[in-house]
BANU-846380 format. One record per residue (C-alpha): x, y, z; residue in three letters. Coordinates in Angstrom, 3 decimals, always signed. Layout:
BEGIN
X:Y:Z:ALA
...
// end
This chain:
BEGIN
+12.708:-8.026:+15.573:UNK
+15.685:-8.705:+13.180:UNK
+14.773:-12.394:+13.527:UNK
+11.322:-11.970:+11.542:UNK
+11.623:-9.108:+9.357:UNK
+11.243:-11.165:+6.128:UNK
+8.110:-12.534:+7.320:UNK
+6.888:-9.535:+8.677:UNK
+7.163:-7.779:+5.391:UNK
+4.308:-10.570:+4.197:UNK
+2.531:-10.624:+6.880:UNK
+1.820:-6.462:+7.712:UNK
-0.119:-6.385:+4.185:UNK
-2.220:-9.281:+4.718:UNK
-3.429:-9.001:+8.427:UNK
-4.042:-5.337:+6.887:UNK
-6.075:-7.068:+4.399:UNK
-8.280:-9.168:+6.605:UNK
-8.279:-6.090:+9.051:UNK
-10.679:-4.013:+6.196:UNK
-12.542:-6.369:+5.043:UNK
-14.450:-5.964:+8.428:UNK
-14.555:-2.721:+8.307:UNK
-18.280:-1.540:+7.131:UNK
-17.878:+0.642:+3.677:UNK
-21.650:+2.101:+3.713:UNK
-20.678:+5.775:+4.946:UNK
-18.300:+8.414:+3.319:UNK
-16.361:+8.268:+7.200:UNK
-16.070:+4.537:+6.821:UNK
-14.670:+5.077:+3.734:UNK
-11.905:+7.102:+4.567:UNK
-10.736:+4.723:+7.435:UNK
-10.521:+2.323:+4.844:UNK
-7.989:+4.553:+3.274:UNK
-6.133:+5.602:+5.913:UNK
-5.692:+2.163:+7.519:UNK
-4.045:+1.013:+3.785:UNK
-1.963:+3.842:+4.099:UNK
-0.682:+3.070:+7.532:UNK
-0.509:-0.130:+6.632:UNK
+1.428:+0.198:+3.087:UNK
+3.855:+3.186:+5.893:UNK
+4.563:+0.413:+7.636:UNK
+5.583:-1.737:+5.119:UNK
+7.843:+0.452:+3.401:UNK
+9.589:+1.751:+7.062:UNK
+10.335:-2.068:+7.694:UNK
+11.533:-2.697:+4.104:UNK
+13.807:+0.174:+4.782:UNK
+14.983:-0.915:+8.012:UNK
+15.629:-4.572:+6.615:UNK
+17.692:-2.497:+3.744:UNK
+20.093:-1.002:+6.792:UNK
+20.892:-4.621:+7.546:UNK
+22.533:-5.966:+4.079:UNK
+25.674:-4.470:+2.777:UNK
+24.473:-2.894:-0.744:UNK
+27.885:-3.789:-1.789:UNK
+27.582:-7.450:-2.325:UNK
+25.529:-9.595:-4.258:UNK
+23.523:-12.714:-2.839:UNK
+20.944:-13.653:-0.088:UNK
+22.639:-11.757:+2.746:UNK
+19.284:-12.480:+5.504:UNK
+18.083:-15.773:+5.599:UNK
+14.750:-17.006:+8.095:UNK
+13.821:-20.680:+8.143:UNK
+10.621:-21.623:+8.877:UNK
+9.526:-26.040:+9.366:UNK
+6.238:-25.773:+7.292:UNK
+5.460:-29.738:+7.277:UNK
+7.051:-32.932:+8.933:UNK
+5.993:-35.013:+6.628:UNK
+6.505:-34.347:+3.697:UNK
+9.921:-32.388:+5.024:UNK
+9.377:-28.976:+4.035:UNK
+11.567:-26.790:+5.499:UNK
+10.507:-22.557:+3.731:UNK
+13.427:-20.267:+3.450:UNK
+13.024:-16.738:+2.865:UNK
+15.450:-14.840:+1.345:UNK
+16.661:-11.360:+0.817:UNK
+19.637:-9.845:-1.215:UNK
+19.497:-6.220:-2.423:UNK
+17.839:-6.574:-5.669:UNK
+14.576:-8.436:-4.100:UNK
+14.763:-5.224:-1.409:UNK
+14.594:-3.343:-3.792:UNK
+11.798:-4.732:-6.357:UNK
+10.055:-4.428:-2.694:UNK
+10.773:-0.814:-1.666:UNK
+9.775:-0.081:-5.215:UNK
+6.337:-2.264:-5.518:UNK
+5.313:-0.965:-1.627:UNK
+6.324:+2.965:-3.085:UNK
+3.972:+2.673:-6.024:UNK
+0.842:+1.299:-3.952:UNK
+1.510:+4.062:-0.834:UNK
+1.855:+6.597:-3.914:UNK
-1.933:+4.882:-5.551:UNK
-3.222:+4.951:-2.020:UNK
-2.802:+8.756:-0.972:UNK
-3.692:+9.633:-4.531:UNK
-7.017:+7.756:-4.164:UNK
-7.960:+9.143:-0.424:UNK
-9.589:+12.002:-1.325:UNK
-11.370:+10.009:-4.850:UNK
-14.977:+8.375:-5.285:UNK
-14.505:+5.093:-5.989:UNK
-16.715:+1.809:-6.555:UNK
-16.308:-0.387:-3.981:UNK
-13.755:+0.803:-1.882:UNK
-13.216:-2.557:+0.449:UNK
-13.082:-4.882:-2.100:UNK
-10.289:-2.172:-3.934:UNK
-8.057:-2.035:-0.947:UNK
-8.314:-5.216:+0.431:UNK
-7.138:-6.504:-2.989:UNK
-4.538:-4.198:-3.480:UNK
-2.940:-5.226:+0.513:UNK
-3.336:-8.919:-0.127:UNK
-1.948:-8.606:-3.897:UNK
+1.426:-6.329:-1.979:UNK
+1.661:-9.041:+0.529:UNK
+1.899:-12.147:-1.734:UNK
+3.767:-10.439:-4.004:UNK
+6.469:-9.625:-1.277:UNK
+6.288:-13.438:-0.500:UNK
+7.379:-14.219:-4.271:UNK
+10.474:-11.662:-3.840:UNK
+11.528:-12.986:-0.631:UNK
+10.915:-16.884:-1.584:UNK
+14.412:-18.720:-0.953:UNK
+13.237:-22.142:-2.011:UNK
+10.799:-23.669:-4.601:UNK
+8.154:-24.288:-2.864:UNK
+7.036:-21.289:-1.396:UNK
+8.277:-19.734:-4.815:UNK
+5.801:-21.654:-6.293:UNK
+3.053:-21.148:-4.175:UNK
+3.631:-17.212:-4.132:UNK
+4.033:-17.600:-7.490:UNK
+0.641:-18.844:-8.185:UNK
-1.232:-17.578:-5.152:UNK
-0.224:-13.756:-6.493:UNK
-2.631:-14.150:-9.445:UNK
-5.813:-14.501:-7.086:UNK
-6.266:-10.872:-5.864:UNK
-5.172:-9.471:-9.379:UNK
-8.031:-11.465:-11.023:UNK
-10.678:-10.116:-8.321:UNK
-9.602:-6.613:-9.104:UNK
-9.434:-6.896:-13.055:UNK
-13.019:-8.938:-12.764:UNK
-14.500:-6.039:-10.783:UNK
-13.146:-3.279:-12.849:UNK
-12.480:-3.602:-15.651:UNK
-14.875:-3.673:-18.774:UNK
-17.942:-5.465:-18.749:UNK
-17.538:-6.616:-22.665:UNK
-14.107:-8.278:-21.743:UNK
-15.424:-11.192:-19.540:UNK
-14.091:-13.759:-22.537:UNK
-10.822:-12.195:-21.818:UNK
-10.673:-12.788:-17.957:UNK
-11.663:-16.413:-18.501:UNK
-8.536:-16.710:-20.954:UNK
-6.517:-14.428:-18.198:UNK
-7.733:-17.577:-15.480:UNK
-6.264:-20.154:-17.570:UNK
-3.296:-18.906:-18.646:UNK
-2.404:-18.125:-15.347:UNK
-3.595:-21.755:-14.125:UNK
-1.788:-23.279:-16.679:UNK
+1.256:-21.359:-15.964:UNK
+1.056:-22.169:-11.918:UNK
+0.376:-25.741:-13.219:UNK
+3.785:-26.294:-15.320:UNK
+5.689:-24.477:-12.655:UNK
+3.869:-26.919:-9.521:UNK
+4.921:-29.804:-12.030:UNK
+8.740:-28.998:-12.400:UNK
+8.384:-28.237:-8.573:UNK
+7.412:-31.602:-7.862:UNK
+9.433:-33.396:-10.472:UNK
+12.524:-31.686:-8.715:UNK
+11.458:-32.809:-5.326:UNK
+11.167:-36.422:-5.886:UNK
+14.505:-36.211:-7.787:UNK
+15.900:-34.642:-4.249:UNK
+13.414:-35.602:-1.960:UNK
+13.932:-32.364:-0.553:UNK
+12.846:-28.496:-0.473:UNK
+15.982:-26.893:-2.769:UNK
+16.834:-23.516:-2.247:UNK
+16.271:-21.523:-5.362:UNK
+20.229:-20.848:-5.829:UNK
+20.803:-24.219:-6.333:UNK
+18.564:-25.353:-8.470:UNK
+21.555:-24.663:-11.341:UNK
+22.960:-27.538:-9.422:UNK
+20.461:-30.549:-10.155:UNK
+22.228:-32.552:-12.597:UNK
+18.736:-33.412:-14.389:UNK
+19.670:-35.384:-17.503:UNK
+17.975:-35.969:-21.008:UNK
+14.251:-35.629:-21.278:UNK
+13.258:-34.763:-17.552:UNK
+16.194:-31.900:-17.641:UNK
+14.127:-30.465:-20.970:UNK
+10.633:-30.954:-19.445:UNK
+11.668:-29.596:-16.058:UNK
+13.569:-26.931:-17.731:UNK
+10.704:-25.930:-19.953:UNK
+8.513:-26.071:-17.829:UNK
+9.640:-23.525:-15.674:UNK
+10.095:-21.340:-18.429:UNK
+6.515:-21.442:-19.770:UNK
+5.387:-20.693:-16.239:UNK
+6.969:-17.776:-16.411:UNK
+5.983:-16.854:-20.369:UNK
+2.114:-16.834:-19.383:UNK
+2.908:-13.503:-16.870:UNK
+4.420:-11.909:-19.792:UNK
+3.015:-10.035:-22.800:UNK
+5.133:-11.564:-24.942:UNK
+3.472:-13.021:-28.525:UNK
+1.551:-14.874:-28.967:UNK
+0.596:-15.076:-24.884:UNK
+0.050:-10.992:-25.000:UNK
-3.566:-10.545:-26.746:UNK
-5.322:-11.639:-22.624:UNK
-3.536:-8.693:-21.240:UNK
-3.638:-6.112:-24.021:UNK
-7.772:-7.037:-23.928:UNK
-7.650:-6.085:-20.268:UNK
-5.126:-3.624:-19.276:UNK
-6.557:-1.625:-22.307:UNK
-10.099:-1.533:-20.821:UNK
-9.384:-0.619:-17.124:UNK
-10.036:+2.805:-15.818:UNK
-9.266:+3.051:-12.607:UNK
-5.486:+4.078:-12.004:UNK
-4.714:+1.498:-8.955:UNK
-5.931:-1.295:-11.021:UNK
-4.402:-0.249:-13.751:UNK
-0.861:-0.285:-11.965:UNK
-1.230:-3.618:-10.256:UNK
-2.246:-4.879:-13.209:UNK
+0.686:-4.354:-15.109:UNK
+2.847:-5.367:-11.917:UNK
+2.189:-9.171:-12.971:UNK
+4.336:-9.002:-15.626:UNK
+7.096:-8.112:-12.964:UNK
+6.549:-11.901:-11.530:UNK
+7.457:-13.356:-15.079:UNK
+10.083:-10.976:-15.408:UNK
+11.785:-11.573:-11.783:UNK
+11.510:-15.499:-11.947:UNK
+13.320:-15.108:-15.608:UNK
+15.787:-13.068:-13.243:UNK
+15.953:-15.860:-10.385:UNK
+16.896:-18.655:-12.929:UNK
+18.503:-16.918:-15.735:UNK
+21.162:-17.474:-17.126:UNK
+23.370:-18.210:-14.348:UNK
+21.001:-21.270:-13.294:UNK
+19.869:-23.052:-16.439:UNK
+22.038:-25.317:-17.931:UNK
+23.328:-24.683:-21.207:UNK
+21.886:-27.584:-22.770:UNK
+18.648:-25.113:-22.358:UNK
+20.405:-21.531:-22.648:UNK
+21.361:-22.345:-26.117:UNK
+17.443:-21.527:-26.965:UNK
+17.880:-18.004:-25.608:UNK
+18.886:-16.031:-29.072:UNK
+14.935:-17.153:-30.545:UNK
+13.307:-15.942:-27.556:UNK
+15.125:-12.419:-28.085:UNK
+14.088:-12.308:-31.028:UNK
+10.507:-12.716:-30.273:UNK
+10.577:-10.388:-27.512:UNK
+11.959:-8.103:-29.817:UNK
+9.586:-8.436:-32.596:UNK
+6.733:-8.193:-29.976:UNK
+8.429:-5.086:-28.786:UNK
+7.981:-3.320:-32.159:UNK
+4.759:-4.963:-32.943:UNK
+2.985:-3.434:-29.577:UNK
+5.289:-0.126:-29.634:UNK
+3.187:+0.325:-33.568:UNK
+0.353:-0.482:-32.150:UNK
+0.775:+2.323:-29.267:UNK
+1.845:+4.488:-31.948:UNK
-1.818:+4.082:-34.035:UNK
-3.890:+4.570:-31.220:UNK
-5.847:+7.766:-29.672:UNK
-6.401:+6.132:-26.404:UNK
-4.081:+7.420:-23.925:UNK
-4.194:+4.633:-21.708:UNK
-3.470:+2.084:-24.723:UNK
-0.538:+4.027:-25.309:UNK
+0.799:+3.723:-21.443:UNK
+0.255:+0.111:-21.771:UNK
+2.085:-0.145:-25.018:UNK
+4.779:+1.716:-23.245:UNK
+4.961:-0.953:-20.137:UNK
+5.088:-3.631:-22.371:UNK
+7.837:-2.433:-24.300:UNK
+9.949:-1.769:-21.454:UNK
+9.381:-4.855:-19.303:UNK
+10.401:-7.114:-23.220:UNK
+13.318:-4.811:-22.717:UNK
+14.368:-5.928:-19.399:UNK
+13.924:-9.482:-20.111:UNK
+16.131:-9.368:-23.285:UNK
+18.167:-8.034:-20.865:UNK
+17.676:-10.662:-17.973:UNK
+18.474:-13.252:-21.469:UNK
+21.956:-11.703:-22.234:UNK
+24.637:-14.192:-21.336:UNK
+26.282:-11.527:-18.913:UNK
+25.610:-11.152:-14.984:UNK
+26.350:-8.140:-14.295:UNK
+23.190:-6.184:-15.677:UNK
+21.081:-7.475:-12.573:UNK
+21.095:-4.221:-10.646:UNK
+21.180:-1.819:-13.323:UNK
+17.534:-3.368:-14.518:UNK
+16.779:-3.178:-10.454:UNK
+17.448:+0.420:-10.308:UNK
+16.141:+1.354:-13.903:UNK
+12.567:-0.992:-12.284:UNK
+12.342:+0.669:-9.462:UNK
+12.331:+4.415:-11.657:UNK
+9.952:+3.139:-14.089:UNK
+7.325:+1.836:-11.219:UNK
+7.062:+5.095:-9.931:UNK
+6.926:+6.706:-13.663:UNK
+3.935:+3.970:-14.591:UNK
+2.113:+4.868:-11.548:UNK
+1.887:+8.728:-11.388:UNK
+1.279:+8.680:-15.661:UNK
-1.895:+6.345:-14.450:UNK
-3.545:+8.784:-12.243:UNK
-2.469:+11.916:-14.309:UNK
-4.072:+10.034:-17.082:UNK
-6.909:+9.515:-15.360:UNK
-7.670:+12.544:-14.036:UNK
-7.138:+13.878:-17.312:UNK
-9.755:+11.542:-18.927:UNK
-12.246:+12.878:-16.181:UNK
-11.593:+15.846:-17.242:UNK
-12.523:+15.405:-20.675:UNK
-15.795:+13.659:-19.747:UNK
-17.146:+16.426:-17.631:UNK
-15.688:+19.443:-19.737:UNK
-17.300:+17.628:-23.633:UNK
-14.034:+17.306:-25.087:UNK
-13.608:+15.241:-27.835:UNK
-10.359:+15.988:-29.503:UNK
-7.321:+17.252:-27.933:UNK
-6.199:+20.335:-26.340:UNK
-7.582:+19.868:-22.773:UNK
-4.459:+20.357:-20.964:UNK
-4.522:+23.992:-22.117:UNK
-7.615:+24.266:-19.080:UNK
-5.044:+22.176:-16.864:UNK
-2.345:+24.386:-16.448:UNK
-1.028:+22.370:-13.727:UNK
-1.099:+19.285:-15.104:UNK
+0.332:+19.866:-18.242:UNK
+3.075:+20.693:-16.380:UNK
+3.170:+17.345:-14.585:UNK
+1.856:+15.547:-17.433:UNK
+5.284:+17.004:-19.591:UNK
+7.842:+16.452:-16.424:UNK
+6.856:+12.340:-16.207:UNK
+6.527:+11.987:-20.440:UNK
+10.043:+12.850:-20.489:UNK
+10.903:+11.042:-17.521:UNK
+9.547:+7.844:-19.114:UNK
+11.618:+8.352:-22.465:UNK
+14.648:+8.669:-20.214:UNK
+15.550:+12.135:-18.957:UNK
+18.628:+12.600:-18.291:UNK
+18.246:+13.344:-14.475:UNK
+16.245:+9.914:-14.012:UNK
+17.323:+6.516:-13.304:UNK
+15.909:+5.427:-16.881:UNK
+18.598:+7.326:-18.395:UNK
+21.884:+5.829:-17.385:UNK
+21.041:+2.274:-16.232:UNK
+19.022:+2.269:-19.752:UNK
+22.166:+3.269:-21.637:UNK
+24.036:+0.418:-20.238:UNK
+21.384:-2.400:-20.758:UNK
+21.422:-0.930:-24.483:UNK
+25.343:-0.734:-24.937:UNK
+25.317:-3.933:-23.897:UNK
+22.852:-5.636:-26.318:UNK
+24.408:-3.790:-28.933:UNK
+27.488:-5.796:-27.776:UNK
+25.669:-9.249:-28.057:UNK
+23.844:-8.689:-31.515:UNK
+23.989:-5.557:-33.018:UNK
+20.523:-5.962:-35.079:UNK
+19.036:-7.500:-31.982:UNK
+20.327:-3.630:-30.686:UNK
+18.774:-1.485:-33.607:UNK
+15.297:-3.828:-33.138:UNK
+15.368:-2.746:-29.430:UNK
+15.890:+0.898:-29.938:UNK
+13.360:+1.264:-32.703:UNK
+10.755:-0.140:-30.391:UNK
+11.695:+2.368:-27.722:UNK
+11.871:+4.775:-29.960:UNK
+7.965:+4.258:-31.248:UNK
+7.344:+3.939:-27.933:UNK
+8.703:+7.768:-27.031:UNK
+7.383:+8.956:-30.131:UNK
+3.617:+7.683:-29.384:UNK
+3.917:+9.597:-25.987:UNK
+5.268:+12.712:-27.303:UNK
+2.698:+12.842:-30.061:UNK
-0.248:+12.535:-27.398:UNK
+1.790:+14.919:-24.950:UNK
+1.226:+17.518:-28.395:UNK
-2.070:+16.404:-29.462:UNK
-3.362:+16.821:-25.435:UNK
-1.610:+20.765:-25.419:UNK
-2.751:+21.466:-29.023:UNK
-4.466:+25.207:-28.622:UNK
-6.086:+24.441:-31.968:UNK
-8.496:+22.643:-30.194:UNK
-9.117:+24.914:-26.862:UNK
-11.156:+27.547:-28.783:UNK
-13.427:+28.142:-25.938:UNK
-11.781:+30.567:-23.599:UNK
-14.823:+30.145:-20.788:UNK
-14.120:+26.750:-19.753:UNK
-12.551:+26.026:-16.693:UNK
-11.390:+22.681:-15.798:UNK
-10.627:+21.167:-12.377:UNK
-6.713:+21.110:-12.107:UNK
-4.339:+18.904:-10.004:UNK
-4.789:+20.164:-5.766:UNK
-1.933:+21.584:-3.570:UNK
-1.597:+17.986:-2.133:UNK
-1.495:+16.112:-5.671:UNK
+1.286:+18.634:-6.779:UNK
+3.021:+18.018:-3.461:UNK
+3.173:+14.315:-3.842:UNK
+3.989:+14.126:-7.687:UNK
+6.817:+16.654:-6.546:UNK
+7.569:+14.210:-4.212:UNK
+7.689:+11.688:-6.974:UNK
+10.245:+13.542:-8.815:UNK
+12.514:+14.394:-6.462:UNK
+12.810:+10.748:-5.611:UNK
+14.195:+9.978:-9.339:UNK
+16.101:+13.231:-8.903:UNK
+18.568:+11.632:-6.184:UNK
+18.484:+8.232:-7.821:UNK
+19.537:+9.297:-10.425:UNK
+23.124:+10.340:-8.606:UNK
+22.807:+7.574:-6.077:UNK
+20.184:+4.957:-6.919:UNK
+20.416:+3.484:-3.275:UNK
+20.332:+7.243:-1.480:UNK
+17.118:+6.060:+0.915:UNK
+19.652:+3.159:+2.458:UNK
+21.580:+4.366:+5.548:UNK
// end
């Protein structure tokens, strides 16, 4: 079994995919199969994931399980897949946050339940294809195959009025798997071989081809992020989508810009290139505050989540962009905190904005008729503004300390943006428990179940023992 793991961990969400789509979805029984085969499915996933974790030594750094597959004789295309500790763990922490979606949408009605969970397994299973890629090619064709599913989900829900928007959302991500199949091919010619992706700091590219191949790559990667002035496509769209799981895999594309920044920078490109990395901090910086004011301005809750997310993934890349190494796990281990934090805030949100629609509440004060989840709701706020018994907390502190050490106003833009950021949560947190506004003592609102409460427990007593050992679930 050892032999195949890597591929397996593609493979199990996309036979799962093709598995429900024939499954018929006109009968509430139907329905829940559909559910409970994703959740087997997504189970099974994460139990291999940790198995494959038991293999690697979490002590060392680099591809410690490599599986070699002959694609094509001609060209020669040899695919490598890859895994190190840091991929394992973007994929422990991506499979988490979809099981968590899944047995928080079982017992929900939703529209179109195939075409939800089909998406969802096929979007998990490419997207563990782009962590485990070991060479460029199948990087790049993860890379631009992952987009697919996402677009099927955003086009089916999210707003109807934002169809402009997921025409722009096509083409930047076309364009983007366009640059990136360009520098793929430009490299292979030059080699006349498949590279692995940990050499590709090794290709000696000289004068304009190293700048267009170079570039390139890095504009790929700029058109997953919400960075300006690429961010106005997925502000228009995140903004407008309702349902949680959508929500969450929506936001998780900005994780593929942000891990291939991780896979070539800074070790990789040459400094010839590298020496362009101070204006791109400050850019992600300025976006940072721009989007955390934005956040801060807004009544909608959801805005305000999304403003968060983008704040913190900028954060992280400034991060990735820091001419040290060594911050590589800490932004693993501060990820894999803040996917779980994203996704539960999604569906509390959620449920709270159902809520609000059934009970005729306009302003604020409707968690004073949720008892329950304004206890939740409070518990994952401050987890997200970095609690001291979460993840966020430490490996935060050190990502700040050291960009305070590279540029100290580069520091202060950073923790003003955070600081919005917190601020725009807390002030909705308030607003939302406000008794000013719960005047009507008769109303009684549907609060969180026995099993909801059990599995955002669950939730928190997973960042409980990361925080004190953020690889405790490897034995």
């Amino acid at each position: 079994m050892g032999e195949y793991l890597l591929l397996l961990l593609i493979l199990l969400p996309l036979v799962g995919a093709l598995f429900i789509l024939t499954i018929r979805d006109d009968r509430q029984e139907d329905i829940h199969n559909i559910h409970n085969v994703a959740i087997w499915i997504l189970g099974a996933t994460l139990l291999t994931t940790l198995y494959t974790f038991s293999l690697v030594d979490i002590e060392k750094n680099g591809i410690q399980i490599v599986e070699k597959y002959n694609w094509l004789e001609f060209p020669p295309v040899v695919i490598l897949l890859g895994a190190d500790v840091f991929s394992l763990l973007l994929l422990f922490g991506v499979g988490l946050s979809f099981f968590i979606s899944e047995i928080c949408l079982i017992r929900q009605l939703i529209n179109r339940p195939k075409a939800l969970v089909s998406s969802e397994l096929l979007f998990l299973g490419l997207l563990n294809g782009y962590f485990l890629a070991a060479d460029i090619v199948s990087f790049y064709i993860f890379f631009a195959a992952v987009s697919m599913p996402l677009i099927v989900l955003i086009s089916i829900y999210s707003s109807r009025h934002r169809k402009n928007m997921i025409i722009r959302l096509n083409l930047y991500h076309t364009i983007g798997a366009l640059l990136l199949f360009i520098a793929v091919i430009t490299i292979y010619t030059l080699k006349n071989s498949n590279i692995p992706l940990n050499t590709a700091g090794n290709l000696n590219l000289t004068g304009k081809t190293e700048y267009f191949v170079w570039l390139a790559i890095f504009f790929a990667f700029i058109s997953r992020m919400p960075i300006w002035p690429f961010h106005y496509w997925l502000t228009a769209i995140n903004s407008s989508i309702r349902n949680p799981m959508v929500f969450v895999a929506g936001n998780l594309i900005s994780l593929v810009g942000l891990y291939g920044f991780m896979r070539f920078w800074p070790n990789t490109v040459p400094e010839t290139i590298a020496v362009y990395a101070p204006i791109f901090e400050v850019v992600s910086a300025l976006t940072m505050i721009f989007i955390a004011l934005i956040g801060l301005s807004q009544k909608d809750f959801r805005y305000k989540l999304f403003s968060y997310t983008t704040v913190y993934y900028l954060f992280y890349l400034i991060g990735v962009f820091l001419p040290t190494g060594g911050l590589k796990m800490n932004i693993g281990y501060s990820l894999f905190a803040y996917l779980i934090i994203i996704t539960v805030l999604s569906f509390l949100i959620s449920h709270i904005e159902q809520q609000k629609k059934q009970l005729n509440l306009k302003g604020g004060g409707v968690l004073c008729y949720l008892p329950r989840t304004s206890v939740c709701l409070s518990l994952f706020v401050l987890a997200s503004i970095g609690l001291p018994i979460t993840p966020l907390f430490w490996n935060n502190f050190i990502i700040i300390s050291e960009i305070f050490n590279h540029n100290l106003i580069l520091g202060v833009a950073v923790i003003l943006a955070m600081f919005l950021a917190a601020l725009s949560f807390l002030e909705e947190l308030y607003r939302l428990k406000d008794k000013s506004f719960s005047t009507d003592s008769c109303i009684i609102g549907k609060d969180l179940s026995d099993f909801e409460i059990f599995v955002y427990g669950g939730c928190l007593v997973i960042l409980f023992f990361s925080f004190f050992r953020p690889l405790w679930f490897v034995f």
